[in-house]
PDB file as gemmi writes it, atoms N, CA and C in Angstrom:
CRYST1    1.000    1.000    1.000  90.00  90.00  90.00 P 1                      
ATOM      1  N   UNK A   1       4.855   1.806  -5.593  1.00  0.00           N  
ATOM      2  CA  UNK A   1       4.971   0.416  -5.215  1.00  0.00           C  
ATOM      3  C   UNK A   1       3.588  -0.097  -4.825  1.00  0.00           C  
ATOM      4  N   UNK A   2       3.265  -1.535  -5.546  1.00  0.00           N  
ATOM      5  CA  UNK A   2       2.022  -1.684  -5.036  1.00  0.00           C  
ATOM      6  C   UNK A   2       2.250  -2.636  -3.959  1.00  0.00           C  
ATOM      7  N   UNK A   3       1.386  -3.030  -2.985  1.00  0.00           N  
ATOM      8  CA  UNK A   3       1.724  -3.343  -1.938  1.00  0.00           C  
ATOM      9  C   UNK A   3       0.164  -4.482  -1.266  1.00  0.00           C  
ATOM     10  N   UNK A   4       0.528  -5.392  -0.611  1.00  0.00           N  
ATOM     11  CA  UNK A   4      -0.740  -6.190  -0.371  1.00  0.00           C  
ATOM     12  C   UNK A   4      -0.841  -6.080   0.698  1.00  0.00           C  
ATOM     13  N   UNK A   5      -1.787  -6.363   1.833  1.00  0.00           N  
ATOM     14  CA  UNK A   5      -1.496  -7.017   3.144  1.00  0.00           C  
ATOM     15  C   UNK A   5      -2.361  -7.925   3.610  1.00  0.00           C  
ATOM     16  N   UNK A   6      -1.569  -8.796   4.149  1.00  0.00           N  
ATOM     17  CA  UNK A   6      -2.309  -9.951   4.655  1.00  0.00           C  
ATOM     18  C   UNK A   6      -2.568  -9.906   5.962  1.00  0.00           C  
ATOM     19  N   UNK A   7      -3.846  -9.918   6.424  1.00  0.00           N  
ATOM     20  CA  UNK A   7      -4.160  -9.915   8.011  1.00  0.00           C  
ATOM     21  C   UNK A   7      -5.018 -10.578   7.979  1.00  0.00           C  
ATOM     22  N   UNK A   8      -5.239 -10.962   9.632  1.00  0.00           N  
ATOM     23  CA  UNK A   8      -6.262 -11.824   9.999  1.00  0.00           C  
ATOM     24  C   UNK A   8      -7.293 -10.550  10.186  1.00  0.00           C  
ATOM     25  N   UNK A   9      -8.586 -11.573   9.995  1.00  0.00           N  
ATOM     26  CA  UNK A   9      -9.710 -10.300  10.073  1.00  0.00           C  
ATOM     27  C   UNK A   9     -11.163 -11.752  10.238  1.00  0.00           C  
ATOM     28  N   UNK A  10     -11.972 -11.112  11.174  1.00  0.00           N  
ATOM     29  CA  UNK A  10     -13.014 -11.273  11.280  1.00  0.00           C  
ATOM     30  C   UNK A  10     -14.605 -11.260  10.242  1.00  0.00           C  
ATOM     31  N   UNK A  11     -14.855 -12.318  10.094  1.00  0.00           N  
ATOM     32  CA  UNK A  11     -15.833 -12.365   8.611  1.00  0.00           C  
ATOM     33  C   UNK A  11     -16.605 -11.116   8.912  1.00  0.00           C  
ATOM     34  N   UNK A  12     -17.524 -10.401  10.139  1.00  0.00           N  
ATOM     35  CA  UNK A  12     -17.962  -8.731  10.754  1.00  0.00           C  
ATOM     36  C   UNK A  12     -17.168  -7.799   9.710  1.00  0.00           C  
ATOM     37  N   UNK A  13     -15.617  -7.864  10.238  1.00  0.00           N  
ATOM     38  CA  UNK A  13     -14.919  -6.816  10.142  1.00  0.00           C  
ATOM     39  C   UNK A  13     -14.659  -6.755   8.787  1.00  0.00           C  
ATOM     40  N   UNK A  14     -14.372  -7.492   7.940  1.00  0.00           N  
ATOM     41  CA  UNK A  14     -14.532  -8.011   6.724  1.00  0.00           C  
ATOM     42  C   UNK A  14     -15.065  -7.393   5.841  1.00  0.00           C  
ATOM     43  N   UNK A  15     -16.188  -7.534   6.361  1.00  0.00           N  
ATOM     44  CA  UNK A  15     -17.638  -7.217   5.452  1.00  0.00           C  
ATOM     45  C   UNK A  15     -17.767  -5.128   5.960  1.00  0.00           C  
ATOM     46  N   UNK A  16     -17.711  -5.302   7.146  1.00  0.00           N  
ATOM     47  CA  UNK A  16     -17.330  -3.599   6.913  1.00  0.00           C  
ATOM     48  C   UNK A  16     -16.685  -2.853   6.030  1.00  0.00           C  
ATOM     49  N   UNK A  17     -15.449  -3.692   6.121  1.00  0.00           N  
ATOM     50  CA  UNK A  17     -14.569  -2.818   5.220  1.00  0.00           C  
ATOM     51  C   UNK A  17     -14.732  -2.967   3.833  1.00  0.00           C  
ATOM     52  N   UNK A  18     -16.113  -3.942   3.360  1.00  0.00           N  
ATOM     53  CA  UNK A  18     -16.341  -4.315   1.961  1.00  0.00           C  
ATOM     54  C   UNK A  18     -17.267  -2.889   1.880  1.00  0.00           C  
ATOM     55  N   UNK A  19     -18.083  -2.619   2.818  1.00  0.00           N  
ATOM     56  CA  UNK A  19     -19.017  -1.893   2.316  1.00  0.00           C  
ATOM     57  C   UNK A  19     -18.647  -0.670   2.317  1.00  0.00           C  
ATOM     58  N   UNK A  20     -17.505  -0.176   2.791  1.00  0.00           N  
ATOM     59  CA  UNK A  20     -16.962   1.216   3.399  1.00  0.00           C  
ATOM     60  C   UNK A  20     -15.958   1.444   1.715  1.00  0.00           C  
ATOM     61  N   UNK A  21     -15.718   0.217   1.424  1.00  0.00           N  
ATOM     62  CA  UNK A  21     -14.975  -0.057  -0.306  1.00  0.00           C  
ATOM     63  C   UNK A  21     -16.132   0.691  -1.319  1.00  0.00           C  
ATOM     64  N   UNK A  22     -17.024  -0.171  -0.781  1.00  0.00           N  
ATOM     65  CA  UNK A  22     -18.480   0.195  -2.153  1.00  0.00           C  
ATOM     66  C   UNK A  22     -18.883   1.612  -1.681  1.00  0.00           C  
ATOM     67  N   UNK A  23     -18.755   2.087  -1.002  1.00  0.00           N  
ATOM     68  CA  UNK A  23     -19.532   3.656  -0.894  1.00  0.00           C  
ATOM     69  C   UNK A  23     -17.988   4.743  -1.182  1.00  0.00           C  
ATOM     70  N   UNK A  24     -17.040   4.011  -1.836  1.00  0.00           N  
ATOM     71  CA  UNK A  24     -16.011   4.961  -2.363  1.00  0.00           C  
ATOM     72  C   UNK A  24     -15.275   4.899  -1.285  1.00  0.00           C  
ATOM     73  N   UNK A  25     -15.445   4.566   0.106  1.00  0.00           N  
ATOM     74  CA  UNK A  25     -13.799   5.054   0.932  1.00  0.00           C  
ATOM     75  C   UNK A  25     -12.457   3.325   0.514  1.00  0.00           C  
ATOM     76  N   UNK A  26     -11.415   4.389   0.098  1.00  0.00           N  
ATOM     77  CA  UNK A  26     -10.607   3.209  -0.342  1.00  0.00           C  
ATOM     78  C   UNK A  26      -9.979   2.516   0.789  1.00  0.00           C  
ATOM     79  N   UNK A  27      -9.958   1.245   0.840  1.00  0.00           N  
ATOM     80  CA  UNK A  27      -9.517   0.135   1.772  1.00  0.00           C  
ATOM     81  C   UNK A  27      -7.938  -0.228   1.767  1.00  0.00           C  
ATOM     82  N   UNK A  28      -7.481   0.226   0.648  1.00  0.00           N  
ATOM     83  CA  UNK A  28      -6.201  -0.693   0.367  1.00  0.00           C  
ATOM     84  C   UNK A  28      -6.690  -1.719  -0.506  1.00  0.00           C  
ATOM     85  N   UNK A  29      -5.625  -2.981  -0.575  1.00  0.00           N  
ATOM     86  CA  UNK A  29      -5.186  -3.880  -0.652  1.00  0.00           C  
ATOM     87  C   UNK A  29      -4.935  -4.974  -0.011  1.00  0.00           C  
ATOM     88  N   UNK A  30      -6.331  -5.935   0.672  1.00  0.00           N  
ATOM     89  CA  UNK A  30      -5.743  -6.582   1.731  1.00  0.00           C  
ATOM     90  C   UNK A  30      -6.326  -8.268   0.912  1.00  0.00           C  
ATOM     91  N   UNK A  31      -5.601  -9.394   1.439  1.00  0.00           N  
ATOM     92  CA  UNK A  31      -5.780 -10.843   1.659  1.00  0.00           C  
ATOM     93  C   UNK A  31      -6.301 -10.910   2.806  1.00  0.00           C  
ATOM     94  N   UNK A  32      -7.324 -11.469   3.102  1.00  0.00           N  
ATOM     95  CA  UNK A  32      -7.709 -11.687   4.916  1.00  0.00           C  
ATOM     96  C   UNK A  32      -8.278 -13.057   5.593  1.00  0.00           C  
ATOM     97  N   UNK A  33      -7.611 -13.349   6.125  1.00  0.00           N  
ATOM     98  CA  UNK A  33      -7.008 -14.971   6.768  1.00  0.00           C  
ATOM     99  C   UNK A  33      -8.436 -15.027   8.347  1.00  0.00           C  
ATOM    100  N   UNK A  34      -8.872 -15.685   8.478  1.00  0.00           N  
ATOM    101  CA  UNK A  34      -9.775 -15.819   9.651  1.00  0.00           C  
ATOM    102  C   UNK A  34      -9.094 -15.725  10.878  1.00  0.00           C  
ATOM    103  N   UNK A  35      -7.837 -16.089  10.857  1.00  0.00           N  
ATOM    104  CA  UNK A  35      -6.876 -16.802  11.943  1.00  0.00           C  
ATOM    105  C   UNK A  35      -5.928 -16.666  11.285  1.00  0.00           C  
ATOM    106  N   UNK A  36      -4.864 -16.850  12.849  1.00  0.00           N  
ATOM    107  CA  UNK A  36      -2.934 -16.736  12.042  1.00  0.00           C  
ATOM    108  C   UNK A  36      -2.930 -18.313  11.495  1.00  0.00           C  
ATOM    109  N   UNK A  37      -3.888 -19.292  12.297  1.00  0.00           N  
ATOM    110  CA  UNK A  37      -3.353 -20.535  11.992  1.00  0.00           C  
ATOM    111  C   UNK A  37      -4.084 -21.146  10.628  1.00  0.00           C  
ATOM    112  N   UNK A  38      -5.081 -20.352  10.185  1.00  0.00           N  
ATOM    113  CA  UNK A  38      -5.157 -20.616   8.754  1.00  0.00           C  
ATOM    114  C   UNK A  38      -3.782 -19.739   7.734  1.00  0.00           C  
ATOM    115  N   UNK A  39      -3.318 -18.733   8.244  1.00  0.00           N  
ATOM    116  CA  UNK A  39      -2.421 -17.822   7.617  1.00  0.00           C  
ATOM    117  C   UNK A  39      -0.916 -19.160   7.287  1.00  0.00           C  
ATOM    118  N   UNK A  40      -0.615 -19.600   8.407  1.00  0.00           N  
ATOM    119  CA  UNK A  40       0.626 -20.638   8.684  1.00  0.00           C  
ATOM    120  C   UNK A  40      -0.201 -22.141   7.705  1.00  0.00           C  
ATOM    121  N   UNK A  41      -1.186 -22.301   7.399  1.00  0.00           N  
ATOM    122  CA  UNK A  41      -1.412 -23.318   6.911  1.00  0.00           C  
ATOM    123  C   UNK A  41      -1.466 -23.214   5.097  1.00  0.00           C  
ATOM    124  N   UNK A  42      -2.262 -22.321   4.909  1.00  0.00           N  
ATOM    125  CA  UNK A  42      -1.844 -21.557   3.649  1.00  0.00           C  
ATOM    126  C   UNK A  42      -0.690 -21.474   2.976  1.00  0.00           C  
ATOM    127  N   UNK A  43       0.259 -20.724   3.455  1.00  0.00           N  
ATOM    128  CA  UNK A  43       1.286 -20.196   3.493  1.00  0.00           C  
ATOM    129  C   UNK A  43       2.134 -21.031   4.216  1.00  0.00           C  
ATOM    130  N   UNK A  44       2.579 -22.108   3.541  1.00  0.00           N  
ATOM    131  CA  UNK A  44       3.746 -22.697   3.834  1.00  0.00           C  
ATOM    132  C   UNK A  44       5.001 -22.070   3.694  1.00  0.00           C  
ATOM    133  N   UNK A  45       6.449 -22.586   3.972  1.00  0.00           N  
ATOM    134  CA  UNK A  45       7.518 -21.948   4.215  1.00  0.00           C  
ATOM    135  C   UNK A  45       8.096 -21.962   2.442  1.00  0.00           C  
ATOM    136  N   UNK A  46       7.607 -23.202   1.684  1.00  0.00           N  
ATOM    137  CA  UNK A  46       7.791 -23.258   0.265  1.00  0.00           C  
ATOM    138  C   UNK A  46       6.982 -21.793  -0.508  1.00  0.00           C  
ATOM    139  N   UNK A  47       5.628 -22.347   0.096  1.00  0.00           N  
ATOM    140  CA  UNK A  47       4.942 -21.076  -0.626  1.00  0.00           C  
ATOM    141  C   UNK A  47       5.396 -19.621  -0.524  1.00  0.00           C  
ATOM    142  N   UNK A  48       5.718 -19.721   0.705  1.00  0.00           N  
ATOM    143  CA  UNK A  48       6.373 -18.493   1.115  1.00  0.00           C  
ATOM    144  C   UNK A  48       8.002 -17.788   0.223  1.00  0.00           C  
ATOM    145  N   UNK A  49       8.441 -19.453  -0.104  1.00  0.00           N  
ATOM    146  CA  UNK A  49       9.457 -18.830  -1.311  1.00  0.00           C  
ATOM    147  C   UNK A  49       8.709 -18.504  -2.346  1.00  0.00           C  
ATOM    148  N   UNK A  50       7.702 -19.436  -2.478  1.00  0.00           N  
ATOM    149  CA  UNK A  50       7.027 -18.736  -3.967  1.00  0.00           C  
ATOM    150  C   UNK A  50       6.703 -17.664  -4.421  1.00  0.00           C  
ATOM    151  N   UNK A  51       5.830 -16.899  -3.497  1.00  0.00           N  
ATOM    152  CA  UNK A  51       5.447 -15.397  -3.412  1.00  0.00           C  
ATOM    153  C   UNK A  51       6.770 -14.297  -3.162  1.00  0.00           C  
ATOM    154  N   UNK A  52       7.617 -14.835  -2.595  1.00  0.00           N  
ATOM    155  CA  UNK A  52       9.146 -14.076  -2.406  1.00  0.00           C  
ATOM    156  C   UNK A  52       9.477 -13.843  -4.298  1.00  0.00           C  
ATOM    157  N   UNK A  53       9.884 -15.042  -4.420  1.00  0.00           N  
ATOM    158  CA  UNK A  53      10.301 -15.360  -6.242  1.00  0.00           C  
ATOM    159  C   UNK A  53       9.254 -14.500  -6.964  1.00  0.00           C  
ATOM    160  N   UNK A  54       7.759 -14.736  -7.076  1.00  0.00           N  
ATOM    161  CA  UNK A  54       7.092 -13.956  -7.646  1.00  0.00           C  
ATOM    162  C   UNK A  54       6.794 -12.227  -7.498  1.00  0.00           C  
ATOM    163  N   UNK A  55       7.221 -12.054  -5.891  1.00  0.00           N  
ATOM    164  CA  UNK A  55       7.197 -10.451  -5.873  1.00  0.00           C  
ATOM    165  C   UNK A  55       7.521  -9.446  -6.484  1.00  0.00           C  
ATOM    166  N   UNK A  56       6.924  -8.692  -7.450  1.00  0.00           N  
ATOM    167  CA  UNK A  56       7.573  -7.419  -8.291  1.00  0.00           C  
ATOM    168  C   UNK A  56       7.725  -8.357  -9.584  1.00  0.00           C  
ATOM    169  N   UNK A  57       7.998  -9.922  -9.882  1.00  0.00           N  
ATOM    170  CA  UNK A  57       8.832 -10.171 -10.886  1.00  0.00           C  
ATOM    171  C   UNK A  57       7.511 -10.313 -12.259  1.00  0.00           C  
ATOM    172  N   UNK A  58       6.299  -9.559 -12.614  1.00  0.00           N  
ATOM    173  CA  UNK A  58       5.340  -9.925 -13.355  1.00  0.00           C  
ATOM    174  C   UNK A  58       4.616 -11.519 -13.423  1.00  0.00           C  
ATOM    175  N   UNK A  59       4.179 -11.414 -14.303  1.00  0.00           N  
ATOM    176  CA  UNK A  59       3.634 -12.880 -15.013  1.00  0.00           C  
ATOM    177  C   UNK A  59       4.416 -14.048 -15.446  1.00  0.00           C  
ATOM    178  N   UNK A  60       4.669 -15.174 -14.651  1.00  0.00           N  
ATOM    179  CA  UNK A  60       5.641 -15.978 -15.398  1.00  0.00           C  
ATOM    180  C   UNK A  60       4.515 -17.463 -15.443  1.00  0.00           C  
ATOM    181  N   UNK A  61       5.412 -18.366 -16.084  1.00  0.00           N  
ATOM    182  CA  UNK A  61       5.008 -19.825 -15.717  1.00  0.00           C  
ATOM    183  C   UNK A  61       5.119 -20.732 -14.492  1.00  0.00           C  
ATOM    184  N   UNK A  62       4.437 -21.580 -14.706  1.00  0.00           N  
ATOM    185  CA  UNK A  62       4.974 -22.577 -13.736  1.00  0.00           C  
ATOM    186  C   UNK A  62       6.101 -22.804 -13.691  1.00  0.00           C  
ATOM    187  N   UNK A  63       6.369 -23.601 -14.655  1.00  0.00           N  
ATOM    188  CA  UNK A  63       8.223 -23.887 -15.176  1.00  0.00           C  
ATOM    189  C   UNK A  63       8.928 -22.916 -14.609  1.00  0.00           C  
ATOM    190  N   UNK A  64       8.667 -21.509 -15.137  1.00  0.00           N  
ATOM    191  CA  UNK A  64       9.496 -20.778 -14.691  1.00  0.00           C  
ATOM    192  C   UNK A  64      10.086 -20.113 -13.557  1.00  0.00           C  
ATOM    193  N   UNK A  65       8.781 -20.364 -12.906  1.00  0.00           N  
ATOM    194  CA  UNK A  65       8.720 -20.325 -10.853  1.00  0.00           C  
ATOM    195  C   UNK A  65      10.106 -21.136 -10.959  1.00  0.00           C  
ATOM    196  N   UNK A  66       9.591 -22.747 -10.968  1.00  0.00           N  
ATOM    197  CA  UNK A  66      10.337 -24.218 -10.719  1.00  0.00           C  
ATOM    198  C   UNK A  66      11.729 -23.917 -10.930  1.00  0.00           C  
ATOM    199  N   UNK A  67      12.120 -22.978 -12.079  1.00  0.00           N  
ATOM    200  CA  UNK A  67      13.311 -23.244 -12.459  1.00  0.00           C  
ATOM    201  C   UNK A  67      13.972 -22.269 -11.698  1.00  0.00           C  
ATOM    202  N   UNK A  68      13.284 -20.962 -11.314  1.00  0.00           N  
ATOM    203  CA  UNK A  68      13.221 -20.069 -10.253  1.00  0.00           C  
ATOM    204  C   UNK A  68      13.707 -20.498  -8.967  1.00  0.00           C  
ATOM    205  N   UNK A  69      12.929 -21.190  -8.199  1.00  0.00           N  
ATOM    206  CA  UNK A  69      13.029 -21.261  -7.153  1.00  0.00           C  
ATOM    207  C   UNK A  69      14.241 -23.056  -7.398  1.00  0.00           C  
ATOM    208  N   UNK A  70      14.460 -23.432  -8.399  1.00  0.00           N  
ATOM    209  CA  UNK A  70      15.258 -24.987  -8.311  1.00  0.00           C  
ATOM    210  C   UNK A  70      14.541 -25.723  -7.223  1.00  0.00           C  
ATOM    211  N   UNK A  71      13.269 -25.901  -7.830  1.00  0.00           N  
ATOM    212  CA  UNK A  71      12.196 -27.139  -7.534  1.00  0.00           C  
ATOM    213  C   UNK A  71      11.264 -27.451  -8.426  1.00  0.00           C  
ATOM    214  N   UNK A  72      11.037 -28.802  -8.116  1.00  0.00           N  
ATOM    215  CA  UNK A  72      10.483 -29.660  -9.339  1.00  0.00           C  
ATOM    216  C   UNK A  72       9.043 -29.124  -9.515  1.00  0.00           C  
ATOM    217  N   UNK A  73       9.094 -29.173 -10.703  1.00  0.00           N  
ATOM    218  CA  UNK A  73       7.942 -28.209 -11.752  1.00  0.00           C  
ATOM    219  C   UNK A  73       6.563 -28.783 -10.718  1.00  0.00           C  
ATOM    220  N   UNK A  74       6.514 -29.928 -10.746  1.00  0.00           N  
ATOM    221  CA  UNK A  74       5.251 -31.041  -9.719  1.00  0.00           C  
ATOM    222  C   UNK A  74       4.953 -30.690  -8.453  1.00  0.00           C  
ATOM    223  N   UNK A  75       5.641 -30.118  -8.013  1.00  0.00           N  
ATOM    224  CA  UNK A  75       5.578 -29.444  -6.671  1.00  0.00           C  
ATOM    225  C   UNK A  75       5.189 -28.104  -6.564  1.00  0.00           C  
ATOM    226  N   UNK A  76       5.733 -27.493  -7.350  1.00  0.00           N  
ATOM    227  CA  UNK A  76       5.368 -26.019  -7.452  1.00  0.00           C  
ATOM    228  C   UNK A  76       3.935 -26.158  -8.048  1.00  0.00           C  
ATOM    229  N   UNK A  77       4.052 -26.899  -8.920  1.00  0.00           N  
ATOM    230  CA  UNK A  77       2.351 -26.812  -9.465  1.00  0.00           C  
ATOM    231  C   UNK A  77       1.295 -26.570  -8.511  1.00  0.00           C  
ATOM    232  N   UNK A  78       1.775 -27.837  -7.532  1.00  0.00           N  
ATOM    233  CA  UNK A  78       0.622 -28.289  -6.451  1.00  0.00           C  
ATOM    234  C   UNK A  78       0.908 -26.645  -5.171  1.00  0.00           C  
ATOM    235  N   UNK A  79       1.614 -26.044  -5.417  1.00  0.00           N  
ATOM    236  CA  UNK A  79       1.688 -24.892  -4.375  1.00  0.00           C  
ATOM    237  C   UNK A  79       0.864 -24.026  -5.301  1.00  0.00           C  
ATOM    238  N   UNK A  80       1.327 -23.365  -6.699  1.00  0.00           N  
ATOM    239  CA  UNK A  80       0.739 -22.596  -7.305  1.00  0.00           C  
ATOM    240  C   UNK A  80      -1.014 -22.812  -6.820  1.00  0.00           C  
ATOM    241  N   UNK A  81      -1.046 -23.879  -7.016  1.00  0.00           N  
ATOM    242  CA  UNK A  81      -2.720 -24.277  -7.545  1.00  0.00           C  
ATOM    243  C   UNK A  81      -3.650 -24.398  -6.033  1.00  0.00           C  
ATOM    244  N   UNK A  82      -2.643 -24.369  -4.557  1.00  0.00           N  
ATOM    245  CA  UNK A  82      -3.169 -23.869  -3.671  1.00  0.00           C  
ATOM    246  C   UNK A  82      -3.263 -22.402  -3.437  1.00  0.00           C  
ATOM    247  N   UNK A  83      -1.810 -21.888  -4.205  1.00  0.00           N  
ATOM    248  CA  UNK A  83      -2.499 -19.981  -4.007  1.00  0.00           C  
ATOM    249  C   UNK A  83      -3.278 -19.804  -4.583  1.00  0.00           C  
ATOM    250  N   UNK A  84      -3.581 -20.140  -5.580  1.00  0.00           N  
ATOM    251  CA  UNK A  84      -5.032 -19.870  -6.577  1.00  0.00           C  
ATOM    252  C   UNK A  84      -5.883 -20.287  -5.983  1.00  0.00           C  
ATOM    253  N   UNK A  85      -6.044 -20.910  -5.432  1.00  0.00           N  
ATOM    254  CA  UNK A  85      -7.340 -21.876  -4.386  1.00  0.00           C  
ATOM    255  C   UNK A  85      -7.739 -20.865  -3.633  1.00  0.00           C  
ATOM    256  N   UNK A  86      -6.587 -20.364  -3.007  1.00  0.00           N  
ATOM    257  CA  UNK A  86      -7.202 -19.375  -1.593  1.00  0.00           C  
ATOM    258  C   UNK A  86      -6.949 -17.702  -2.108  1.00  0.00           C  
ATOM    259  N   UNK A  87      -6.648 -17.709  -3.506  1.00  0.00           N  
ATOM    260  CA  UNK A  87      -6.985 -16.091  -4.279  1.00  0.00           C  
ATOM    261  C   UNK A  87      -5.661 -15.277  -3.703  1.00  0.00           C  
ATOM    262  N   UNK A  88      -4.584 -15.760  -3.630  1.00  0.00           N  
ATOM    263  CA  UNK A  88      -3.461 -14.865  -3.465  1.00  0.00           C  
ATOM    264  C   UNK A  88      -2.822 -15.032  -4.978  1.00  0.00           C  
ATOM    265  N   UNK A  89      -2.645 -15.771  -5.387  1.00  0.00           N  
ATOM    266  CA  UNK A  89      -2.120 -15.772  -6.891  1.00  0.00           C  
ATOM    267  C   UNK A  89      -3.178 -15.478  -7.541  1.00  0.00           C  
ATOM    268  N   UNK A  90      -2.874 -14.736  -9.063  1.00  0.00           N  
ATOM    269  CA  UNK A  90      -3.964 -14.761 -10.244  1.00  0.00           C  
ATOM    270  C   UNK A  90      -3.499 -15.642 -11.542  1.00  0.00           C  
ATOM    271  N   UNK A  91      -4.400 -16.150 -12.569  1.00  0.00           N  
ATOM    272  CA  UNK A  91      -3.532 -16.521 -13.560  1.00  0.00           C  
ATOM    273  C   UNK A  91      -4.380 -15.326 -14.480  1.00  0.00           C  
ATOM    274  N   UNK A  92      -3.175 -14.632 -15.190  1.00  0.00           N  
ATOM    275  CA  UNK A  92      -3.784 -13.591 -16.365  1.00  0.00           C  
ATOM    276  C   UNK A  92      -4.381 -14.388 -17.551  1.00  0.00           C  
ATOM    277  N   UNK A  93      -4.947 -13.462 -18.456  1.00  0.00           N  
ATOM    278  CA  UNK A  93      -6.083 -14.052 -19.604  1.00  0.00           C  
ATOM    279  C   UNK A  93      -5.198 -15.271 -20.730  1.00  0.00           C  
ATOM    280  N   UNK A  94      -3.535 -14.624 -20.198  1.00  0.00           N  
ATOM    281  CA  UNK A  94      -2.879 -15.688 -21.329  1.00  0.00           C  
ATOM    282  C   UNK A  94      -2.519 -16.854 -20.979  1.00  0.00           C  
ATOM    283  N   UNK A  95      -2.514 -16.902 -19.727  1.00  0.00           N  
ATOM    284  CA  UNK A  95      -2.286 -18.390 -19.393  1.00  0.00           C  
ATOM    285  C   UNK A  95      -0.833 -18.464 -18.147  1.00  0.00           C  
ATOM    286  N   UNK A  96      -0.014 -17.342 -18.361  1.00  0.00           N  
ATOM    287  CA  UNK A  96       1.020 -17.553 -17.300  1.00  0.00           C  
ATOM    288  C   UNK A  96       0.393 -17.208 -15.376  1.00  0.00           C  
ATOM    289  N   UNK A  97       0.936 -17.313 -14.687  1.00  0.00           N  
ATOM    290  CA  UNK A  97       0.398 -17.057 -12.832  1.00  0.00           C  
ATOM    291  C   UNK A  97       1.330 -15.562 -12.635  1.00  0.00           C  
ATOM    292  N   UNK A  98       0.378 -15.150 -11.433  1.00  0.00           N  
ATOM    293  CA  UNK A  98       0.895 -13.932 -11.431  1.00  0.00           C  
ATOM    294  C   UNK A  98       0.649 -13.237 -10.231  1.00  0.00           C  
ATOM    295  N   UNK A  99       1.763 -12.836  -9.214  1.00  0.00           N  
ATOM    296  CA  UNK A  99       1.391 -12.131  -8.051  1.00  0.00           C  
ATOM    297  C   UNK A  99       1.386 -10.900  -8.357  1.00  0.00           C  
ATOM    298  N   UNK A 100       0.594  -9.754  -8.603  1.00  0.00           N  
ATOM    299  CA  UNK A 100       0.666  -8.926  -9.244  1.00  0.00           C  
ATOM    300  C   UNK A 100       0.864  -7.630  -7.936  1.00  0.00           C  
ATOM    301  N   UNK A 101       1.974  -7.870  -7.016  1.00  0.00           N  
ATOM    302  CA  UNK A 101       2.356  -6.691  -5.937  1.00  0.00           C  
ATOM    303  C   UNK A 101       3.736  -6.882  -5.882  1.00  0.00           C  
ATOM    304  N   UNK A 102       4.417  -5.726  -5.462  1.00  0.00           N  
ATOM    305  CA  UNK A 102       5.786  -5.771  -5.653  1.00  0.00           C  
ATOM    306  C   UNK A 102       6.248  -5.655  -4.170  1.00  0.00           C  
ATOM    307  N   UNK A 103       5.345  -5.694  -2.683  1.00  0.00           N  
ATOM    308  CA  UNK A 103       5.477  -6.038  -1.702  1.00  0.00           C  
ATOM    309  C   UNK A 103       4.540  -6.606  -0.989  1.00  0.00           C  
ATOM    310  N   UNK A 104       4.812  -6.956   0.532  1.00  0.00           N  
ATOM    311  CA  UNK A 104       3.650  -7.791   1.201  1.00  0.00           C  
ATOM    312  C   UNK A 104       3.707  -7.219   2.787  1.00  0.00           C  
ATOM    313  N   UNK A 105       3.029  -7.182   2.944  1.00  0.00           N  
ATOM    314  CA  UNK A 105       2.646  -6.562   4.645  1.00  0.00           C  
ATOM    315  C   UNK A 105       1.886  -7.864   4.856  1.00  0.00           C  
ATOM    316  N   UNK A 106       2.406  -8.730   6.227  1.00  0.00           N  
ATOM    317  CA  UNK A 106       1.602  -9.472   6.956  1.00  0.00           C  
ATOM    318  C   UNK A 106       1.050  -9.019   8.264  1.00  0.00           C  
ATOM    319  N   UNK A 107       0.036  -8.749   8.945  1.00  0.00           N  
ATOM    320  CA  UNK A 107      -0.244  -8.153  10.004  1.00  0.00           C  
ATOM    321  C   UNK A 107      -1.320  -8.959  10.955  1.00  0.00           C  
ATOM    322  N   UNK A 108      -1.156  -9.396  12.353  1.00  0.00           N  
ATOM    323  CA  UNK A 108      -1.739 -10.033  12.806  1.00  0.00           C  
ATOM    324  C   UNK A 108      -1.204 -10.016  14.143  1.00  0.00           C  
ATOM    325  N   UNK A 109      -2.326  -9.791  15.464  1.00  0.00           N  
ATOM    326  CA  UNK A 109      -1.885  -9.901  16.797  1.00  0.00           C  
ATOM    327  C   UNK A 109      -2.009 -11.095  17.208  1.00  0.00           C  
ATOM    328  N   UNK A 110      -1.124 -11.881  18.416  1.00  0.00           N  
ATOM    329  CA  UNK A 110      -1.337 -12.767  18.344  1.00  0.00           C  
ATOM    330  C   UNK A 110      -1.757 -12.317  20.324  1.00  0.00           C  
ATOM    331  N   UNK A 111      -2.655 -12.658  20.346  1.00  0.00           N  
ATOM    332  CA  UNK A 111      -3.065 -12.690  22.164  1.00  0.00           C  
ATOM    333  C   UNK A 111      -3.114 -13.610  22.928  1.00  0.00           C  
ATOM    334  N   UNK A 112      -3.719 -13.636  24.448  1.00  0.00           N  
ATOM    335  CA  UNK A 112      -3.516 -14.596  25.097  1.00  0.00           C  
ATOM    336  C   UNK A 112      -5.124 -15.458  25.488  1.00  0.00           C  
ATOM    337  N   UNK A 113      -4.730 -16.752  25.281  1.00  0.00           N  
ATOM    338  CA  UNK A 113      -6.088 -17.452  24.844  1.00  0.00           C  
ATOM    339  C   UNK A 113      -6.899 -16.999  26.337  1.00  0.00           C  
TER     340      UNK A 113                                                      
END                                                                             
């Protein structure tokens, strides 16, 4: 199972774990959000169906999200084209979108200001 995770992470901590990537130690699989409240802004409760619908299910279309999730193709567009914005969706070389993990780990503490 491939598997993503999304955490908040520090642009520092970030970059560690980029370079600890390049000298061969493997990192995983992560998305990494500055903040939970960029994570909640991103990731709307729609989008959040989106990536649900797309999990495990390969490469599809737009349309086919839309008809997926029974919402208008215009809407989903404008969600698709924000996951692509912020690099959680891919579109493959042929043209369909594609979450290419068949689960999601979100991870993030939330403390006291």
């Amino acid at each position: 199972m491939k598997t993503v995770k999304m955490v908040v992470s520090s642009r520092n901590k970030t970059n560690r774990c980029f370079l600890k990537a390049f000298e061969g130690d493997s990192q995983g699989t992560y998305i990494s959000f500055e903040s939970p409240e960029l994570i909640f802004k991103v990731l709307t409760r729609k989008r959040w169906e989106l990536l649900r619908t797309m999990t495990g299910a390969g490469p599809m279309s737009i349309r086919e999200a839309a008809r997926r999730l029974e919402r208008d193709v215009k809407a989903v567009h404008s969600d698709v084209h924000a996951l692509l914005d912020a690099g959680i969706l891919q579109k493959t070389d042929s043209g369909p979108i594609e979450f290419p993990f068949d689960a999601v780990h979100v991870d993030f503490m939330l403390e006291a200001a």
